[in-house]
N, C-alpha and C positions, 0 to 999 in steps of 0.2 A: 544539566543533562546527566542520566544516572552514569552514561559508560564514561564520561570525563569525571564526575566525582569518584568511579569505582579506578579509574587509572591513579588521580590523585592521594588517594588514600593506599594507595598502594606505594607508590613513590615516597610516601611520609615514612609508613611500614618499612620498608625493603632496605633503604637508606639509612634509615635511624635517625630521620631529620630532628634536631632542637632548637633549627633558628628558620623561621621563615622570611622574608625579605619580599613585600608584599608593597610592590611600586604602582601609584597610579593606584591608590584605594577607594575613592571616588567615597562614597557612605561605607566603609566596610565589607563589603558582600563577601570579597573572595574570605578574607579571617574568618566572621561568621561560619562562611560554609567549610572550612578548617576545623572549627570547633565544633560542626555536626557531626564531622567528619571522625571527632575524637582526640584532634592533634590537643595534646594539653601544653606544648612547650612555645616558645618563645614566639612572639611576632611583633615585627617592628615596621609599621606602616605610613606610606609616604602620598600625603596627597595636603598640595599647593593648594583648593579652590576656595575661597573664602565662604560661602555657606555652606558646606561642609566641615568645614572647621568644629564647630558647638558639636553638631553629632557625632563626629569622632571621637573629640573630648569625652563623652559621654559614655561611649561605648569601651575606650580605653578604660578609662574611669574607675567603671565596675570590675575587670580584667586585671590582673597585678602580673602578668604572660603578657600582653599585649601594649605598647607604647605605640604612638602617632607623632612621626616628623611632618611639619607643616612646609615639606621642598618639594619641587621637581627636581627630577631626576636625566642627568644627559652627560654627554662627554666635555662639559667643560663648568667650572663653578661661576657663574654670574649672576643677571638678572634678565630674565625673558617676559615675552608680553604672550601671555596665555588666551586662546580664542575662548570665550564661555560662550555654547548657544542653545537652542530653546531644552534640548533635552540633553542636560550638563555632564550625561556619561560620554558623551563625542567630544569634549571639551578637550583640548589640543593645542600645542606650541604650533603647531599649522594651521592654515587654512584648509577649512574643506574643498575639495573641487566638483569639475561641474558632476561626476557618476555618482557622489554624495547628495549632491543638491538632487536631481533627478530620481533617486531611489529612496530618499527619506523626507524630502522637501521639508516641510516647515519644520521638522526636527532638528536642524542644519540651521537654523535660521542666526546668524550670529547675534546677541546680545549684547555683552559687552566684554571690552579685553582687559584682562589684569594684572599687572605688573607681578611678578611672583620672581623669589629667588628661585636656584637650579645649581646643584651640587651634582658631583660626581659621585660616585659609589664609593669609590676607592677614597677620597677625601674624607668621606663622612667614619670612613672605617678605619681611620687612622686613629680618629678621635676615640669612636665608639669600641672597640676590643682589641686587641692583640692577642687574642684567641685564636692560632689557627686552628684549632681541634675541633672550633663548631664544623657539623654538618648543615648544611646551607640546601634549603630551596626556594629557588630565586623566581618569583613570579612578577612578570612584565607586562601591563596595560598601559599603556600610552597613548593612545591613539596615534598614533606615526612616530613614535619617538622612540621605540624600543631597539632599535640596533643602536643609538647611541646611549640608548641606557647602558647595552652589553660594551659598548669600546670603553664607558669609565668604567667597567669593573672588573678589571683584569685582577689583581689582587685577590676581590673576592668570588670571582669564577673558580678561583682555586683551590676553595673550600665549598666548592657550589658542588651536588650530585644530584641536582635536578632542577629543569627549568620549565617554566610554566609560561608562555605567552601569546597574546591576539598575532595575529598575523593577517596581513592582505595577499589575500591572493590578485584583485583589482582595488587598487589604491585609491583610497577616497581622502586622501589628502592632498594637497601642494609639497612634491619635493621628499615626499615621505618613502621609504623604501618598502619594495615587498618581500613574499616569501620565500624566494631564493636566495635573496642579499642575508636573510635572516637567519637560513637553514644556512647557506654557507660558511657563515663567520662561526656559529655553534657549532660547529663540525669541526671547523677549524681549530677550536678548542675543547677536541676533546669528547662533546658530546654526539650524540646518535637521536634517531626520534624512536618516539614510546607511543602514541597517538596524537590523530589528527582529528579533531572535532568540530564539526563549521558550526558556525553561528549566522551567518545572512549568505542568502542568497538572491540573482536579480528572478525576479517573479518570472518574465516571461518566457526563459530558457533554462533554470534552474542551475546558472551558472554563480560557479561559488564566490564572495565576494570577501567573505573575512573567517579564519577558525582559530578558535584556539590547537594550541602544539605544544604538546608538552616533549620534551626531551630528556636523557639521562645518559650517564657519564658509566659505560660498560666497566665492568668487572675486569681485572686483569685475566688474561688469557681466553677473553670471546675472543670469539671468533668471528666477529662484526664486522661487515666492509664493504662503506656505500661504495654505489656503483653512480 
């Protein structure tokens, strides 16, 4: 959508991002659209699904800016059982539930589940830099898993000055939290929102179902103050 890439490339701009942190890459889409976008600096992208895998490789590959971790990402390091179903971008540490099933039907259709590791931010960042001086934009697609993307990353929230993520307004998964748990906790640390941009709505009332939300971390001396 132009107004979400024209916010996004603003927040690269404005920020002086040089590390992107690009959770839940599924084929690449969001880096790609980075790279339309003009960002030449770092991206480090994380996505579990085993046929995605090869194309990631691939696209990293070419990219000497861009590396692919083969984790999920949550608030705890283990091993999780990942839903994969018919259309592998809803693929999720949850079950879909029934307002998924009903609004996307055979898209939803579960496939099969695969044992995938699951790192925390902060773990993986102990290893990977002791850089606090990168500037950080932290972009979250999980499908229901992104507020515990954000409780592993406290460490690197703190180098974070902009976040990028899906959010439910009505939750299409099992146990998965929506857009206030999400807007709360990012508030909570610090940041504010920049736009809201939906991506599905349920057809017969045009009521919003999921948007992307990008957030950003004010300048000292706004004058910023949710109400």
């Amino acid at each position: 959508l132009p107004a979400t890439h024209a916010c996004i490339r603003r927040m690269l701009e404005l920020n002086a991002i040089d590390l992107v942190l690009d959770i839940g890459a599924n084929r690449g889409q969001f880096a790609l659209l980075l790279r339309q976008l003009n960002y030449t600096g770092e991206i480090v992208s994380f996505e579990p699904l085993s046929s995605c895998r090869a194309h990631m490789e691939s696209l990293t590959g070419s990219d000497p800016n861009w590396r692919n971790e083969p984790f999920a990402v949550g608030n705890v390091s283990t091993e999780i059982d990942l839903h994969v179903f018919t259309d592998e971008t809803f693929s999720s540490i949850h079950a879909v539930n029934q307002t998924a099933q009903n609004r996307f039907g055979a898209l939803v259709r579960e496939t099969r589940i695969e044992r995938v590791p699951m790192l925390r931010l902060d773990d993986w960042w102990s290893e990977y830099s002791k850089d606090s001086t990168h500037r950080i934009l932290l972009k979250t697609d999980t499908q229901g898993n992104d507020l515990a993307v954000l409780q592993g990353a406290q460490t690197v929230l703190a180098s974070t000055h902009a976040i990028v993520t899906e959010a439910a307004f009505l939750p299409l998964y099992d146990s998965a939290p929506g857009f206030v748990q999400l807007a709360t906790y990012v508030a909570d640390h610090g940041f504010v929102p920049s736009g809201i941009y939906p991506i599905s709505h349920q057809p017969e009332d045009m009521s919003l179902i999921e948007a992307d939300c990008i957030f950003t971390r004010p300048t000292r001396g706004s004058n910023y103050r949710q109400t």
